[in-house]
Structure formats: C-alpha cells, structure tokens
N, C-alpha and C positions, 0 to 999 in steps of 0.2 A: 518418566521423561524429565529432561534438565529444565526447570521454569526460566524464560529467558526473558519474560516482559509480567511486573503486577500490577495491576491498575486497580487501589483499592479503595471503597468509599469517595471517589471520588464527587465534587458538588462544587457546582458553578454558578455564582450569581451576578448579576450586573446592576451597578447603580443607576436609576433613570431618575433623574433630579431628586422627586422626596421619596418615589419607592424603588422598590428591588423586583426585579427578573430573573426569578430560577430560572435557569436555562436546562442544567441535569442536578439531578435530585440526590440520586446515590446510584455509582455506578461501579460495578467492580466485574475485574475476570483477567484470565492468564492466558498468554499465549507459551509454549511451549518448543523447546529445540526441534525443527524439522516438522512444524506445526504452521499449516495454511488457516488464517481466523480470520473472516468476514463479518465487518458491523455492519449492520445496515438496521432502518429504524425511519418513520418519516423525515420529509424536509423540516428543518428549525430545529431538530431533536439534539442538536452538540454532537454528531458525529468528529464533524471536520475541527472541532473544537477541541477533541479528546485525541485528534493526530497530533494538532501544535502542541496539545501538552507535553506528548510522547517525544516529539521532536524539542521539548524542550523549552519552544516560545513563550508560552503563557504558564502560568502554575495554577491549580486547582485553588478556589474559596478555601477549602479542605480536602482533606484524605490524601496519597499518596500516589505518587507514578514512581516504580522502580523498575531499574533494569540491573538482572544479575544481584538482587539485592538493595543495589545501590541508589540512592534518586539522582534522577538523569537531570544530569546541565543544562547551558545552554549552548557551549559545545561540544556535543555529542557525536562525536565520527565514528558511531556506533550502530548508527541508525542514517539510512537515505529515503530517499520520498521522491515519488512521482505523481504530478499533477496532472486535472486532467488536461489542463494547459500545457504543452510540452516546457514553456519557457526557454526557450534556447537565445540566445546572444544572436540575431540578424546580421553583425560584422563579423561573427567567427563561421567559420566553415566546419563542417562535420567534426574532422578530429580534433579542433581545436575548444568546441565544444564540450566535448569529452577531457580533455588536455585538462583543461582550465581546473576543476573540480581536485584533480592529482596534485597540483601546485604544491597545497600546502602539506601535503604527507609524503610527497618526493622530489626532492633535489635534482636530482638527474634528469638532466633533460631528456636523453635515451631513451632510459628508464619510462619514463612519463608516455614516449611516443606508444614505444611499446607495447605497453599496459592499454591506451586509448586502441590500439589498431586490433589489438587481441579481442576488446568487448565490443568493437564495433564489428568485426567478421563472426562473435561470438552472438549478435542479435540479428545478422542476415543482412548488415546493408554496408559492407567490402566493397570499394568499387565505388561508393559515393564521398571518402574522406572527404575530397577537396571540396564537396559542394554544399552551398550555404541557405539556410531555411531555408528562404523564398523556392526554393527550388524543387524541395521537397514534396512530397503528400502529405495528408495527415498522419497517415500511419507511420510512414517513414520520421518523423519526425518525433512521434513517438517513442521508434526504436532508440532515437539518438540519446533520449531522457533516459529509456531504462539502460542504455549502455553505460552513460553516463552515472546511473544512480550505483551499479552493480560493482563496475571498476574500482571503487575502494574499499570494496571486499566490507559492506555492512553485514552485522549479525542478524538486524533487522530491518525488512525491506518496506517503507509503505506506499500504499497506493487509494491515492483520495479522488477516484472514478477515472482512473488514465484511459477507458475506453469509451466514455459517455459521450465525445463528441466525432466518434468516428462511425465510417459506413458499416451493416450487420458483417461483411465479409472477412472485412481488415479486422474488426474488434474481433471474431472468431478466430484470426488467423494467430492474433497477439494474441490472446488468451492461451491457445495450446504452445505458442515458441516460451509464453513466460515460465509455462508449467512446465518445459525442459529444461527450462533455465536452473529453476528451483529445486527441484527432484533430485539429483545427487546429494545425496548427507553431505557426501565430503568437500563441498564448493557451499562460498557463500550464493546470496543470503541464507543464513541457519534459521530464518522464520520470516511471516507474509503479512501485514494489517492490510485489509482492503477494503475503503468503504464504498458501499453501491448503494444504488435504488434498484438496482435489476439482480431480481429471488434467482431465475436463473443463471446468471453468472455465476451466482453465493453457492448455488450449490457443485455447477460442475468443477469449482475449484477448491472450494472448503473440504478445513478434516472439521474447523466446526465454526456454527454463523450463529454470534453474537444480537442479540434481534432487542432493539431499544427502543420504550414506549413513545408517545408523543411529550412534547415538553409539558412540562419538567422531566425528565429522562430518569427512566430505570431502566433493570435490566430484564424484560418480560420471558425471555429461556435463553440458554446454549446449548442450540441443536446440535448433536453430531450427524455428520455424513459419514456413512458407513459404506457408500458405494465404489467398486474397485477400480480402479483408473488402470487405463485409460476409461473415460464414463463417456456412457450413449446418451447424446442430449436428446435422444428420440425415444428411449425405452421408457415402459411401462411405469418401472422402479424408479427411473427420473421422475416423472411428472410427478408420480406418488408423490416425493421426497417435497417437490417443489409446491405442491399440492397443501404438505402439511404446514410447511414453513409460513405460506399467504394464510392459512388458517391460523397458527399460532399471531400472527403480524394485526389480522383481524382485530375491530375492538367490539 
C-alpha cells in the first residue's frame, strides 16, 4: 500500500525553568492509503501533541513527521482535523460554516456554495443550512465540523476524540455515517488519525490502533484489526479483539 503519513523517531521535550519534560520519548509508525489508524495511549502520553505536529503546529525536539515523503508545513491543506469541540463560528449559520473553510482554495463564490451544500446533505443534516450553533445538538454540530473538515477534499483526516463529549447514541450513530463516509477508495479522505481513550471505538473502526506507553511515550505495539466490517460491537471476536488490546494497554 501507498504510505501516506511517516512519523519517525519522533521525541518531545519541554523546558521547565532549569529542567526538562520528556513528554514522548521515541515514537514512530505509518499510516497508509485507505488506511483507518487509531492512537490511543493514557492521558498526558503526547497524543494530541503528535496531531499538531502532523497538522503542522509544533515540530518535534527531533525525528521527522512526513507526508508523501515530504515534511509537512505549516500550511498544510493536505490534512483536516476534527476536535472534539465542534468549534464552529456562533455568527455563522450552517453553511456558512462550512463556506468559510473553501475561501481560500475557491474563488467562485457558486462554486464554494456548492461544494458546502453537497457535504453538508453528504453528513445528514440538509435542511438545517440556515441554522446557527446555538440551535443545534451536539451531534448535529459535530456533523457540521466533519462536513466542514471533508469539503476540501483532505488526503488525511484527523480526529482528536470528536465523539467524547457526546450521548452513547449520537457517538454510535457518527461513528457508523463517518465509516461511509470513509470507505470508498475513490473519495477523500484517502486515510483516518483518531485519537481516543475508548479500546472500543479503536477497534470497531481501526485497520490498525497505534497503542502508546505512559510518559515518556513509546510505542508499546500496532495491533491489527482483522475483523470484517461491517463489525458486531456484540460478537465474541469483538470483545476478544478489545480484550487483547486492554491487555496489551495494561502495565
């Protein structure tokens, strides 16, 4: 498969007055074209640390972040990100939302509408353009981020816990719209970063979950999920799967 994200040796440290704070120690791994890959790893371990690198923000003490080869900018309209804050604008309305993000890679105002009206009947919530956060749900509101995030047609998508503040129903219900979203080769996003604290999400979505020690951060395995999607969050082979991964996660 086409490697589409390397993240290699990377190592993080922070200056606190006369000493130093490894945060990650040495950390490396690939995500791959049409390739779903879940970090997860305890709280404080530089997950969300090792998005903003990917996104560009911050750069590593050492070691390298590339995409396609190359080291990634800082801007990178290559890569989109979903928080699990929706972050949306309170004076724009749904598709304006959406709009805003298109600005600067189309001219055409048309064009722009579009594009926004297509991803937003394309995540289920058609029928709400004109209406603005406040009005929303949480999930709905979420939808608006990932239309938002998908509409520039990224090669890679991240997502730094977008379902950890929502009800068990709603996060159920985004989880299975994101994985149609995803699933055609032929449409972006061509690959997934997603970090969680929940072993069960990691696996009903992952081809493979990334699993990082406590700080100082390494990289303790990369489990593959072998199981065939659509996947039974009830079945045997589940829990097995999710069974092993809390065992590996163990110290």
């Amino acid at each position: 498969m086409e490697e589409l994200l390397s993240v290699k040796n990377v190592h993080m440290e922070y200056s606190t007055g006369k000493s130093k704070l490894i945060s990650i120690q040495d950390v490396s791994f690939n995500i791959h074209k049409n390739e779903f890959v879940s970090l997860i790893g305890p709280s404080g371990c530089g997950k969300s640390t090792i998005l903003k690198m990917v996104l560009g923000l911050i750069n590593p003490t050492s070691g390298t972040v590339l995409m396609g080869g190359a080291p990634i900018g800082e801007d990178n309209s290559r890569v989109s990100v979903v928080f699990q804050n929706p972050a949306l604008f309170p004076w724009l309305d749904v598709q304006k939302n959406v709009e805003i993000v298109l600005e600067p890679i189309m001219r055409d105002r048309e064009m722009r509408k579009e594009t926004a009206l297509k991803y937003i009947k394309m995540v289920g919530i058609d029928g709400f353009e004109g209406a603005y956060p406040r009005e929303l749900s949480g999930g709905m509101k979420q939808r608006v981020s990932i239309a938002r995030a998908i509409s520039t047609s990224p090669e890679l998508l991240l997502l730094d816990e977008p379902f950890a503040g929502l009800d068990v129903f709603s996060a159920q219900a985004l989880r299975e719209e994101l994985l149609d979203l995803w699933l055609p080769p032929d449409k972006p996003p061509h690959a997934v970063l997603l970090v969680t604290h929940n072993v069960d999400e990691a696996v009903q979505l992952s081809d493979k979950i990334v699993i990082l020690s406590r700080r100082p951060s390494t990289v303790i395995d990369e489990h593959p999920i072998t199981l065939e999607r659509p996947r039974n969050t009830r079945s045997d082979e589940f829990y097995q799967t999710v069974d092993e991964v809390v065992r590996t996660m163990s110290p």
